[in-house]
ChimeraX commands (.cxc) that place a marker at each C-alpha (Angstrom):
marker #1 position 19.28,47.65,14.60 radius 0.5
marker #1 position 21.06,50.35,16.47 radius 0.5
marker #1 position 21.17,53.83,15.62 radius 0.5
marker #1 position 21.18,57.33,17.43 radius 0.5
marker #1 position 17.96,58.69,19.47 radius 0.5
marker #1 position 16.79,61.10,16.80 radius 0.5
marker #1 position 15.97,57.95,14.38 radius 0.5
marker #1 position 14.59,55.54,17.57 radius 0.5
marker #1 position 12.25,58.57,18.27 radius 0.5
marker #1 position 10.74,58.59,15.11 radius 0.5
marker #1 position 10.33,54.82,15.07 radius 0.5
marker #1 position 6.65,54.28,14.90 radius 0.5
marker #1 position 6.42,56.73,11.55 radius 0.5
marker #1 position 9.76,54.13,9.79 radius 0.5
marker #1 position 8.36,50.68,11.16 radius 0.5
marker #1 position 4.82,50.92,8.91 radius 0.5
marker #1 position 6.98,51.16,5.99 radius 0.5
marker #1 position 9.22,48.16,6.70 radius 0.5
marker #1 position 7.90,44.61,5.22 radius 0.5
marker #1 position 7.01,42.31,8.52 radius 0.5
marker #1 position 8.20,44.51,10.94 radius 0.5
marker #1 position 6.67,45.74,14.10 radius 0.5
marker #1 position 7.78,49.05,16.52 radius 0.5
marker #1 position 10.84,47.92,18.67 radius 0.5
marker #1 position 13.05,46.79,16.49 radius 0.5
marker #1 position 15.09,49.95,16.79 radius 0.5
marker #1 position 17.08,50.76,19.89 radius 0.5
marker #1 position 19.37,53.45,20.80 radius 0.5
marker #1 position 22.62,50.72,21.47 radius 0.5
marker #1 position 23.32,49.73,24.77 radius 0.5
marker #1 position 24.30,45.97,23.60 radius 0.5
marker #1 position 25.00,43.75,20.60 radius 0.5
marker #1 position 22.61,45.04,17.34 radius 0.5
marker #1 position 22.57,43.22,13.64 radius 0.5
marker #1 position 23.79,46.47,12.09 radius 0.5
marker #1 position 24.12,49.85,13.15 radius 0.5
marker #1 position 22.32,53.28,11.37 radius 0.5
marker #1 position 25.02,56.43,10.71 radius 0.5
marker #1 position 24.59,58.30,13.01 radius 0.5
marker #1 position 22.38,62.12,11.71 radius 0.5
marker #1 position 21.33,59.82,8.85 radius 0.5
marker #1 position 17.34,61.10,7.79 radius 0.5
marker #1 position 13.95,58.94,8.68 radius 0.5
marker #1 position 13.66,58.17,4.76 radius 0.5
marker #1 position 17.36,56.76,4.29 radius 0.5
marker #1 position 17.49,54.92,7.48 radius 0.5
marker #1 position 14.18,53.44,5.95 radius 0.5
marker #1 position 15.50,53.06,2.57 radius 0.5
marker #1 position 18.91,50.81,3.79 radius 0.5
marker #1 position 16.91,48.62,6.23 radius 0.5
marker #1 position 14.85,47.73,3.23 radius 0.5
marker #1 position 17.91,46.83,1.19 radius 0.5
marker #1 position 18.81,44.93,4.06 radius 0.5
marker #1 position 15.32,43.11,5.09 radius 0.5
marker #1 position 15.50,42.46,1.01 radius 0.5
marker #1 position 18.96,40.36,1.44 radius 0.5
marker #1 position 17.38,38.76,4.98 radius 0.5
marker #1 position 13.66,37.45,3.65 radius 0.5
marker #1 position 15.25,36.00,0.41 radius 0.5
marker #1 position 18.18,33.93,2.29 radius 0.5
marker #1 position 15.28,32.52,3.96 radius 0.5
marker #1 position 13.15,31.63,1.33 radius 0.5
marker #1 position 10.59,35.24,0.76 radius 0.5
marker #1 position 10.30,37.89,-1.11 radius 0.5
marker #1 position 9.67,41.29,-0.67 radius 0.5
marker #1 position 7.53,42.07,-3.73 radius 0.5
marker #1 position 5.88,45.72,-4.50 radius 0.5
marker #1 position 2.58,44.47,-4.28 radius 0.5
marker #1 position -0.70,45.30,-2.64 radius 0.5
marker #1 position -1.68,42.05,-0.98 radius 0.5
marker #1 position -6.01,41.67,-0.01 radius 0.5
marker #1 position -8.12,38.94,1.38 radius 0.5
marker #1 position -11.79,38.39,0.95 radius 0.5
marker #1 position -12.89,36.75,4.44 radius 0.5
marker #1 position -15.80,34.85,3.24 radius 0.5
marker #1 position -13.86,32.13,1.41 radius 0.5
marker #1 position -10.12,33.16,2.48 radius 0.5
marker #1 position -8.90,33.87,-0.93 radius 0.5
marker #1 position -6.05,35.86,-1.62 radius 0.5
marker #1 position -4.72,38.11,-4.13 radius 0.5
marker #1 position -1.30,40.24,-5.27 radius 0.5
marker #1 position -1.75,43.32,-6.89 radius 0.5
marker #1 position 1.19,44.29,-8.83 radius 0.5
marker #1 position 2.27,46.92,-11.13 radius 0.5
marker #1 position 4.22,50.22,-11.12 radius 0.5
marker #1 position 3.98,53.31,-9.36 radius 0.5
marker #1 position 1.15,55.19,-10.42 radius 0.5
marker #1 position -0.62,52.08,-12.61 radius 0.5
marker #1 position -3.35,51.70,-9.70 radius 0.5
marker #1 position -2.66,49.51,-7.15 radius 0.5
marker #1 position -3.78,51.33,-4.48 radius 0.5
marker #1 position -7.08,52.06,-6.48 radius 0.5
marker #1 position -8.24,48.54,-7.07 radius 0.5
marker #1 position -7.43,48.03,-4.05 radius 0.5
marker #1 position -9.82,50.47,-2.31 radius 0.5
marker #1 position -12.45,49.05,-4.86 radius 0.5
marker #1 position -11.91,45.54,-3.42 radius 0.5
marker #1 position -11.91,46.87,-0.21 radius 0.5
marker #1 position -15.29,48.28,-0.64 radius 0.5
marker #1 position -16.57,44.97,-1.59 radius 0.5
marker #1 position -15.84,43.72,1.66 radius 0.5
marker #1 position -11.76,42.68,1.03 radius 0.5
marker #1 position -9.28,43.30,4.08 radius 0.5
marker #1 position -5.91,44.37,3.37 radius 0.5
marker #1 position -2.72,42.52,3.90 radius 0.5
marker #1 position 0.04,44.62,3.02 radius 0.5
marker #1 position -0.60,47.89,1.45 radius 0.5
marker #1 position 2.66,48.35,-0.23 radius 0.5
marker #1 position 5.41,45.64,-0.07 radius 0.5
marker #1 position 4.11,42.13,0.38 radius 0.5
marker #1 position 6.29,39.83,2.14 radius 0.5
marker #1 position 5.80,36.67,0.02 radius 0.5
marker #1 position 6.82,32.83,1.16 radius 0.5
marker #1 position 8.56,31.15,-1.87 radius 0.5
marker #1 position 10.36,28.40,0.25 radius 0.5
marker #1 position 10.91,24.96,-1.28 radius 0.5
marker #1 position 9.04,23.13,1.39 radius 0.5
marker #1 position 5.23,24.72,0.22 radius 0.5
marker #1 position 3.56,23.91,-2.14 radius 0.5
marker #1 position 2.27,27.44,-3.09 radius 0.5
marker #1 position 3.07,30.96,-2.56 radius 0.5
marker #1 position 1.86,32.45,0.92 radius 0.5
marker #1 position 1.13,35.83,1.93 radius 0.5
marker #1 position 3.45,36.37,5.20 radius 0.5
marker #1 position 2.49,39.93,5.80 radius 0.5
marker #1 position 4.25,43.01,4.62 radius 0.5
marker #1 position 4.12,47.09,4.95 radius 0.5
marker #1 position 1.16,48.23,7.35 radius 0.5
marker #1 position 0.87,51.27,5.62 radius 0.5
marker #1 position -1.43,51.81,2.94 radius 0.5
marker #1 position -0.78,55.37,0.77 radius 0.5
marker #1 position -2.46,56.75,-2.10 radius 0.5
marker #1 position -2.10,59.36,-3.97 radius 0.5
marker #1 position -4.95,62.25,-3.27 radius 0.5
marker #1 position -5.81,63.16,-6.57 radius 0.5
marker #1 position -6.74,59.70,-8.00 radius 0.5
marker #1 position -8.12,58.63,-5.15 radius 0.5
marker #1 position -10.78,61.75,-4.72 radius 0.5
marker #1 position -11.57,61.55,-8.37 radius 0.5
marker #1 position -12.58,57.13,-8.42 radius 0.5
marker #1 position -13.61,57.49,-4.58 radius 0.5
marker #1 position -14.93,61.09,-4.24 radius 0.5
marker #1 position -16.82,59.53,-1.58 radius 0.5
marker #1 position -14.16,59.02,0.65 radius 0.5
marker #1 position -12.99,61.45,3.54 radius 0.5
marker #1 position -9.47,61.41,3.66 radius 0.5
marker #1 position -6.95,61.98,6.21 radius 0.5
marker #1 position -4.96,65.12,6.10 radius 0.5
marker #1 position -1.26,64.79,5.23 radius 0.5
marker #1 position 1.42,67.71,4.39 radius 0.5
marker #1 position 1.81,65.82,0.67 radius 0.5
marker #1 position -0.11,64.22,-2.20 radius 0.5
marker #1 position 0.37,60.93,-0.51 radius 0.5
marker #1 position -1.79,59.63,1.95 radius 0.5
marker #1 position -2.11,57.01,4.66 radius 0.5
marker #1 position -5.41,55.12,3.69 radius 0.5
marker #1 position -4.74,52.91,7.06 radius 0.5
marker #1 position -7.75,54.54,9.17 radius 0.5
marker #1 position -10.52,55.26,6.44 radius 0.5
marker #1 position -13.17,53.30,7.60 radius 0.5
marker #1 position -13.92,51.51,4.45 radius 0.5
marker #1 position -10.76,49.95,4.76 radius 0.5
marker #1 position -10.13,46.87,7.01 radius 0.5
marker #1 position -7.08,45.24,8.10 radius 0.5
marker #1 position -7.12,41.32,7.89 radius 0.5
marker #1 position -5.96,39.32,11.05 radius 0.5
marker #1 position -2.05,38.30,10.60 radius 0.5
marker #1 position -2.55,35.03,9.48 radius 0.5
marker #1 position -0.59,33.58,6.76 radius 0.5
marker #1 position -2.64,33.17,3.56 radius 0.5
marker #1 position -2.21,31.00,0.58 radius 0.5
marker #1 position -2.02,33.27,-2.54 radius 0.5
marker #1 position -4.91,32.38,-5.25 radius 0.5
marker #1 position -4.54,35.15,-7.83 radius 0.5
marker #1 position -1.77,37.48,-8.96 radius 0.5
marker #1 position -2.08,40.20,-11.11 radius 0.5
marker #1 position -0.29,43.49,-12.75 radius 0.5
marker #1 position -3.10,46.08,-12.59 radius 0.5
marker #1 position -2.98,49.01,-15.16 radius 0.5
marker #1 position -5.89,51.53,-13.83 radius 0.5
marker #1 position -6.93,53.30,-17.45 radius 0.5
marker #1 position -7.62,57.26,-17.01 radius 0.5
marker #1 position -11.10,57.08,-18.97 radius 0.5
marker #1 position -13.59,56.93,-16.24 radius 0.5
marker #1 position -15.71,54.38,-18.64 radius 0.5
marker #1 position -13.46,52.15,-19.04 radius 0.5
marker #1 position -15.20,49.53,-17.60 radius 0.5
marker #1 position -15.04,46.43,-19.16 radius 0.5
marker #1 position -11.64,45.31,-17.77 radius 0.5
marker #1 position -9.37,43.50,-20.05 radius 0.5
marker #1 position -7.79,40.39,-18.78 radius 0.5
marker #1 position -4.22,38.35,-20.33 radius 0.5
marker #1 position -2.31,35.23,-18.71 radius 0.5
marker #1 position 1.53,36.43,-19.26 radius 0.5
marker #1 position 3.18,33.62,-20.72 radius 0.5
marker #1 position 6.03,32.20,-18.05 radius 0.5
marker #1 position 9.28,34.23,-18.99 radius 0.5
marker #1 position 7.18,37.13,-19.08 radius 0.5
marker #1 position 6.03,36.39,-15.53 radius 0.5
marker #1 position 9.30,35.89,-14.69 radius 0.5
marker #1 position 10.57,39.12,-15.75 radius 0.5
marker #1 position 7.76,41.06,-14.17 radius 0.5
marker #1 position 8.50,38.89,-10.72 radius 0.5
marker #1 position 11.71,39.68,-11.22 radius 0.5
marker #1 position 11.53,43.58,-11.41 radius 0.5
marker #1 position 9.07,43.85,-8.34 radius 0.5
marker #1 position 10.94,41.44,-6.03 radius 0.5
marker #1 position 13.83,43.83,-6.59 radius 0.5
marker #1 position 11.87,46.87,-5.55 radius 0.5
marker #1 position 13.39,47.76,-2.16 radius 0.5
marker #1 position 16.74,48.15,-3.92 radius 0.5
marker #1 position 16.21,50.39,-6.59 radius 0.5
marker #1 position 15.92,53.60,-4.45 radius 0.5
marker #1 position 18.52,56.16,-4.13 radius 0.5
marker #1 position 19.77,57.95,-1.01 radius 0.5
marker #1 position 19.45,61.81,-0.15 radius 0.5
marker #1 position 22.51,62.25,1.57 radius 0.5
marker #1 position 24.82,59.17,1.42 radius 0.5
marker #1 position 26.58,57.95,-1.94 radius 0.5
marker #1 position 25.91,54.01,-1.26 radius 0.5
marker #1 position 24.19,52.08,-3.94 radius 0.5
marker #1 position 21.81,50.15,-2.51 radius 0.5
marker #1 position 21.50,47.73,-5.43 radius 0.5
marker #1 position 25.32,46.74,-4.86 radius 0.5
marker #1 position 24.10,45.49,-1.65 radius 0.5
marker #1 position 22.78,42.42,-3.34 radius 0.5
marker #1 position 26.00,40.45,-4.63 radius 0.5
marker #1 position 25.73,37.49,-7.03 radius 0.5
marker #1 position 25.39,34.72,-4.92 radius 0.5
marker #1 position 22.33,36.56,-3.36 radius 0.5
marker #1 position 20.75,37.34,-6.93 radius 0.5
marker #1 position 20.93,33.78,-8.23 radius 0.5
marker #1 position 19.11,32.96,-4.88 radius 0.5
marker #1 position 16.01,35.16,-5.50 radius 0.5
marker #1 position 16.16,34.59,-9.60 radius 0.5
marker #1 position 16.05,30.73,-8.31 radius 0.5
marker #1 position 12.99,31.95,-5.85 radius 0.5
marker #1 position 11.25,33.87,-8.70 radius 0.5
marker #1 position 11.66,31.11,-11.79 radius 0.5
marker #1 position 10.05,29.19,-9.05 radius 0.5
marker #1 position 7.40,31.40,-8.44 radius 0.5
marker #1 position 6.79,32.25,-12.36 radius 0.5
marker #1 position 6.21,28.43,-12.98 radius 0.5
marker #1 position 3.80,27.83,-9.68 radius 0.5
marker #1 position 1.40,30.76,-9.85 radius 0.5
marker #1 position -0.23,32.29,-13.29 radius 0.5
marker #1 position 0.30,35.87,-13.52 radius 0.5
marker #1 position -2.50,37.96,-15.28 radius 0.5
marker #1 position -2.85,41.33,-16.42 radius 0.5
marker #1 position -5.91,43.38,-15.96 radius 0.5
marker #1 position -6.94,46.29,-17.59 radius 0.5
marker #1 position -9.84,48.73,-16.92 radius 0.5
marker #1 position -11.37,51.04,-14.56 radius 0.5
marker #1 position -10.78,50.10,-11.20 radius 0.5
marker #1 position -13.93,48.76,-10.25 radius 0.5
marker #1 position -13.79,46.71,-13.23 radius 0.5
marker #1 position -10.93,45.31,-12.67 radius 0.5
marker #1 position -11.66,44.81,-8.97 radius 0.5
marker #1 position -14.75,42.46,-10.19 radius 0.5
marker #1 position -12.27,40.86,-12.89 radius 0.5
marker #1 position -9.92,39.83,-9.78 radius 0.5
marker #1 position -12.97,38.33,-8.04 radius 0.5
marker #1 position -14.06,36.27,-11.40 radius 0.5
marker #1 position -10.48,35.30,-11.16 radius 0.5
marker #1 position -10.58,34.51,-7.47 radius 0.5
marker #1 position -13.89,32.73,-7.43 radius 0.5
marker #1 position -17.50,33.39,-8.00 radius 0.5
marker #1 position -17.94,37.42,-7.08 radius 0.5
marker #1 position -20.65,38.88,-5.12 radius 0.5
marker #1 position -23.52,41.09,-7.18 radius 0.5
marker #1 position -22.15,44.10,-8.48 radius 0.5
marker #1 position -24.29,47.54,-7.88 radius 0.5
marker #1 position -24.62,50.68,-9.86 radius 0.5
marker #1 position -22.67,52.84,-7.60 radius 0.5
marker #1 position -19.47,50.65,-8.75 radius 0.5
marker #1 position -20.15,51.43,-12.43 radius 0.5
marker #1 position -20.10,55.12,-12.13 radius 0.5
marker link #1:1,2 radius 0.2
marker link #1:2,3 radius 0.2
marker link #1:3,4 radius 0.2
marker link #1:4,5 radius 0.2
marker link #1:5,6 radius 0.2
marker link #1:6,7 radius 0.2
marker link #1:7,8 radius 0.2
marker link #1:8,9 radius 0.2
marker link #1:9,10 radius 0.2
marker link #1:10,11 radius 0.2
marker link #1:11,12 radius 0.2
marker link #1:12,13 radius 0.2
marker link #1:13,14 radius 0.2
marker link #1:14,15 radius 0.2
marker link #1:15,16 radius 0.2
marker link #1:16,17 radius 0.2
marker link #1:17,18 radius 0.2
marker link #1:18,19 radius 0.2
marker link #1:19,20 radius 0.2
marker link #1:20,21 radius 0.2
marker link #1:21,22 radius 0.2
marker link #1:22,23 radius 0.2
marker link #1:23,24 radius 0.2
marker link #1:24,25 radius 0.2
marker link #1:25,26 radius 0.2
marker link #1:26,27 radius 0.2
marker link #1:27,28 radius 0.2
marker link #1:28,29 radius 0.2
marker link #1:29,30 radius 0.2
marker link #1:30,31 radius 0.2
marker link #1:31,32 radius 0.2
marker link #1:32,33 radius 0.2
marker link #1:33,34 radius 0.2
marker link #1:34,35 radius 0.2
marker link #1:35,36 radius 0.2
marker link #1:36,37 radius 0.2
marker link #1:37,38 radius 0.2
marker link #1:38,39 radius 0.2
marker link #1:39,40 radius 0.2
marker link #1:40,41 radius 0.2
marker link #1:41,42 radius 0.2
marker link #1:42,43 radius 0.2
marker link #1:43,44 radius 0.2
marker link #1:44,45 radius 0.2
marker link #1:45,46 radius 0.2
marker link #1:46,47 radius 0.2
marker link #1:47,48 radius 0.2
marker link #1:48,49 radius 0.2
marker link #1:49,50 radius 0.2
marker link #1:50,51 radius 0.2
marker link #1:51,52 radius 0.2
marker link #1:52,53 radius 0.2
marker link #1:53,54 radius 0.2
marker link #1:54,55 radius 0.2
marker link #1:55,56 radius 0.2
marker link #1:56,57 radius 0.2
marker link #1:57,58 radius 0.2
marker link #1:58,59 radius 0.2
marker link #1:59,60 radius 0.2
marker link #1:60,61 radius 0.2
marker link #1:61,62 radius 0.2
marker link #1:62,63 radius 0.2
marker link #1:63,64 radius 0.2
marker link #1:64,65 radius 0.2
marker link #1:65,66 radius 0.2
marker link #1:66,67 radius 0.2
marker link #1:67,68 radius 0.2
marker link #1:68,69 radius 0.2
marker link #1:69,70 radius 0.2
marker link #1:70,71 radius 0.2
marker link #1:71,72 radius 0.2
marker link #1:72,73 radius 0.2
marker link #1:73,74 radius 0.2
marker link #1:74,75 radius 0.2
marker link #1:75,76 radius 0.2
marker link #1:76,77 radius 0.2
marker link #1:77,78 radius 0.2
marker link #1:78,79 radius 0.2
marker link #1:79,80 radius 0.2
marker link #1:80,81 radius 0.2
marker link #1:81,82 radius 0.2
marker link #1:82,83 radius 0.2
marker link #1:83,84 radius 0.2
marker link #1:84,85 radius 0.2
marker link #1:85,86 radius 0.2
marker link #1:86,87 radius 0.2
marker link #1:87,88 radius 0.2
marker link #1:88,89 radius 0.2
marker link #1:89,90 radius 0.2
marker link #1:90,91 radius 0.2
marker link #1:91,92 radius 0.2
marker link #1:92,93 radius 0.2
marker link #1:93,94 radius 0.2
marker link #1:94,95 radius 0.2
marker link #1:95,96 radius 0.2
marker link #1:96,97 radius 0.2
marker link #1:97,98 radius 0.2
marker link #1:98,99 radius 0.2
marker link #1:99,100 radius 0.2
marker link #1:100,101 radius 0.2
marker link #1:101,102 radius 0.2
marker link #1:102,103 radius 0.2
marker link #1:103,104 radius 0.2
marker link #1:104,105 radius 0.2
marker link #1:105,106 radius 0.2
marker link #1:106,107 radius 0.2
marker link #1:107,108 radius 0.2
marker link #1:108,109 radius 0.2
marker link #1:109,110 radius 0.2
marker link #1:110,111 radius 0.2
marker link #1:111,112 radius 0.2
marker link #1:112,113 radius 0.2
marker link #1:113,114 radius 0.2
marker link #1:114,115 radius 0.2
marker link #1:115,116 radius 0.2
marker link #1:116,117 radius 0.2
marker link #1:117,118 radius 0.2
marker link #1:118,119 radius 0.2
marker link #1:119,120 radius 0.2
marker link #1:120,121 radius 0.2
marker link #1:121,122 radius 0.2
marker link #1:122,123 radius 0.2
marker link #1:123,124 radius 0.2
marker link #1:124,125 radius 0.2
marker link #1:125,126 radius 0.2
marker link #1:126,127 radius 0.2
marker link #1:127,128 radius 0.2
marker link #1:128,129 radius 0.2
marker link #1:129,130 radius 0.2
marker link #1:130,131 radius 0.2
marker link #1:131,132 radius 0.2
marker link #1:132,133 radius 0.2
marker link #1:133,134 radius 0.2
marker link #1:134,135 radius 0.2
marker link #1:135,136 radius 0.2
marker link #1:136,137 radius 0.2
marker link #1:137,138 radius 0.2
marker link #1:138,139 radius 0.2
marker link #1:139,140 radius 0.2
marker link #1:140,141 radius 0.2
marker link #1:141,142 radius 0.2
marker link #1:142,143 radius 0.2
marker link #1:143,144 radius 0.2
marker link #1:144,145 radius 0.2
marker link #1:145,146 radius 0.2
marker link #1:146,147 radius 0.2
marker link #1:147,148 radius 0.2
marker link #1:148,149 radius 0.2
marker link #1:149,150 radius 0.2
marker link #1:150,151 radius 0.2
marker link #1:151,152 radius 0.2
marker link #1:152,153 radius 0.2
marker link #1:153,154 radius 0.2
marker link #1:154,155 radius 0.2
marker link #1:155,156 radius 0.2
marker link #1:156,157 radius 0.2
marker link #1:157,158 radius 0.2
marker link #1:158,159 radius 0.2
marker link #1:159,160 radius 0.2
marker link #1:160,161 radius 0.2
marker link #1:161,162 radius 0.2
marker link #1:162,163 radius 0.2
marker link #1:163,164 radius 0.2
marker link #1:164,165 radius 0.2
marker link #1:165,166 radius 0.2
marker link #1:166,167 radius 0.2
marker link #1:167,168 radius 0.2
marker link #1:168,169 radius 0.2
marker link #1:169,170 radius 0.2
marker link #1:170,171 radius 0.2
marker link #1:171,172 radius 0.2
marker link #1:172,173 radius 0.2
marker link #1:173,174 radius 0.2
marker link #1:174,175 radius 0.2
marker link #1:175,176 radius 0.2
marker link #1:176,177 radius 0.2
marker link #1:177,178 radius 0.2
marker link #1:178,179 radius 0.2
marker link #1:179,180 radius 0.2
marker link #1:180,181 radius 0.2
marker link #1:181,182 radius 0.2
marker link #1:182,183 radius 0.2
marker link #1:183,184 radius 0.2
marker link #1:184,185 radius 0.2
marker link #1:185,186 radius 0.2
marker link #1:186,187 radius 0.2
marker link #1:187,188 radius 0.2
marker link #1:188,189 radius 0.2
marker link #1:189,190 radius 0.2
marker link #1:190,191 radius 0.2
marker link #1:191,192 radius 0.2
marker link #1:192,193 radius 0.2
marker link #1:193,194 radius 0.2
marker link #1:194,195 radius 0.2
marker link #1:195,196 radius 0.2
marker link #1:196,197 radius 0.2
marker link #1:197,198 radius 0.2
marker link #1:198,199 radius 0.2
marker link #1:199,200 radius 0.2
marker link #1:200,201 radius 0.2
marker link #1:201,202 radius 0.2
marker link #1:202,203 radius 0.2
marker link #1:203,204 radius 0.2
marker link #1:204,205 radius 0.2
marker link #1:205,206 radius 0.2
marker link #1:206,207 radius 0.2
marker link #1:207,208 radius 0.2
marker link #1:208,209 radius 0.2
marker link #1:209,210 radius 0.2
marker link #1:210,211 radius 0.2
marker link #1:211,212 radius 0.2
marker link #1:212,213 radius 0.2
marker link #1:213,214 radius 0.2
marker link #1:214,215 radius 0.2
marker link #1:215,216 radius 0.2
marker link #1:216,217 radius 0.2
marker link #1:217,218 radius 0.2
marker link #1:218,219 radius 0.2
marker link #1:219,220 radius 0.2
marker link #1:220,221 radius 0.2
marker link #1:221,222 radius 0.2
marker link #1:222,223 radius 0.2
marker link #1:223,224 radius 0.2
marker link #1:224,225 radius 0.2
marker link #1:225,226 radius 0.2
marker link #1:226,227 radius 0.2
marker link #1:227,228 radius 0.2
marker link #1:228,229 radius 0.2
marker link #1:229,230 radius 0.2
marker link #1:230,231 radius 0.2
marker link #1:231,232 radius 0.2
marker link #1:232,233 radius 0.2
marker link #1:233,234 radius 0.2
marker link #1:234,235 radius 0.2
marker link #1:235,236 radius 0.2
marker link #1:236,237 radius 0.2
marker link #1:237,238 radius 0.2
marker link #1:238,239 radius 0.2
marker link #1:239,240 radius 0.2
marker link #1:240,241 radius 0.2
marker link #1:241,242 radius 0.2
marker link #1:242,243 radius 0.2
marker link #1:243,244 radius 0.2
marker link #1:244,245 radius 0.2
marker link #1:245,246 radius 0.2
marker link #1:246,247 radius 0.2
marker link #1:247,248 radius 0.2
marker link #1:248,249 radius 0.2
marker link #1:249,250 radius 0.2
marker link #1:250,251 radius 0.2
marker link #1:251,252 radius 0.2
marker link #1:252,253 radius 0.2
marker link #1:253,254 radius 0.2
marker link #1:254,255 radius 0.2
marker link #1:255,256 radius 0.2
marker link #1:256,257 radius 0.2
marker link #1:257,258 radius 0.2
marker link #1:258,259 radius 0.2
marker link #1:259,260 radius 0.2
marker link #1:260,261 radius 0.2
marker link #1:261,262 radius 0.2
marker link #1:262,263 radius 0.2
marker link #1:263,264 radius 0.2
marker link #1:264,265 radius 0.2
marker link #1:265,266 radius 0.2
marker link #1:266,267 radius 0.2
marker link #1:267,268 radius 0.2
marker link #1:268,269 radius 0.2
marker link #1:269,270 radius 0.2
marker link #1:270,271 radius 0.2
marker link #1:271,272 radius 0.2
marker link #1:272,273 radius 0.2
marker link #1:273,274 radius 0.2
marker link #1:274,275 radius 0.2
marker link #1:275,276 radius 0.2
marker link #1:276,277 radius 0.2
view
């Protein structure tokens, strides 16, 4: 992409919000570019339109860029999606996984391989950053020393409970929408399979996250980016995806539903006390 050299110099804070992309990919012209950034536009737009656009790339070739938190438990190499809206927990369960020794895939947006030629779903990679919000996260983690930030949002990327999994690309063996209850003793975690058009509809909604933003200062519509040709590709990808994998919802505190997801994902580890609390 080319744009002007107040957005290249503020690559490295854009790039950990972009789904499989690394710093570099932003240059200051100076030859042929895939698309070019208006010039004064802000960090948060330019990020906001080359998501729309990364959206329209993955799904011609055969991903999806879902709002999911994406983990891995090294011992066995099982993977899992967390899914669910802002604010229902994602980031919370995922902590809680993390603490029982899970590495982190993609902390926001998982980049998700729904190509005809596998067999299964695979977990590509997706956004290196990891935020959550302070409150929540002081209140089921007080524990936790968190990294300063100017908002409510933070960047749980360097907390040293939390790991990053080598980029390898990892077969998906549970999915679930998470719904983190407020009652601290809500513990027992309540699980449902979502029957298939259900699934569907829930695929549907988070594999068309990256559109559904609106700009500060520019009056494009993001969502008309996506034309029908392109949506019949990715509600092809998703039916697909809706049929292969089962899609559960969990319920519960989120250490509870952290040791639901490992039921799910296998035979879990002892639980201790501490998790209960």
């Amino acid at each position: 992409m080319e744009a002007d050299s107040a957005l290249v110099a503020q690559w490295e804070t854009i790039a950990p919000h972009l789904p499989g992309v690394l710093p570099g990919g932003l240059r200051p012209g100076g030859g042929p570019a895939v698309g070019v950034l208006p010039r004064g536009m802000s960090a948060k737009d330019a990020r906001r339109v080359l998501n729309a656009h990364l959206h329209l790339l993955h799904v011609d070739h055969g991903a999806l860029c879902l709002h999911a938190v994406a983990l891995r438990r090294p011992s066995d190499g099982r993977s899992v999606l967390l899914l669910g809206g802002h604010g229902a927990g994602k980031t919370l369960v995922a902590l809680a996984l993390a603490r029982r020794g899970w590495q982190v895939l993609a902390g926001d947006v998982t980049l998700l391989d729904v190509s005809d030629a596998r067999p299964a779903p695979r977990v590509l990679g997706g956004t290196t950053a990891f935020l959550a919000r302070r409150a929540p996260t002081r209140r089921w983690f007080p524990e936790l020393v968190l990294p300063w930030s100017a908002g409510d949002r933070v960047d749980l990327g360097h907390v040293a409970s939390v790991q990053r999994a080598p980029a390898e690309i990892q077969p998906v063996t549970v999915a679930a929408v998470v719904d983190v209850d407020g009652d601290r003793h809500a513990r027992q975690g309540v699980v449902e399979v979502l029957d298939t058009h259900t699934a569907a509809t829930v695929w549907w909604r988070a594999s068309g996250h990256l559109l559904e933003r609106l700009l500060d200062d520019s009056p494009v519509v993001l969502r008309q980016l996506e034309n029908d040709p392109a949506a019949a590709r990715r509600q092809e990808r998703v039916r697909a995806l809706a049929g292969a994998l089962a899609l559960h919802t969990v319920w519960g505190a989120p250490h509870a539903i952290a040791r639901r997801i490992e039921d799910l994902a296998g035979t879990a580890p002892p639980t201790s006390t501490m998790e209960d609390r």
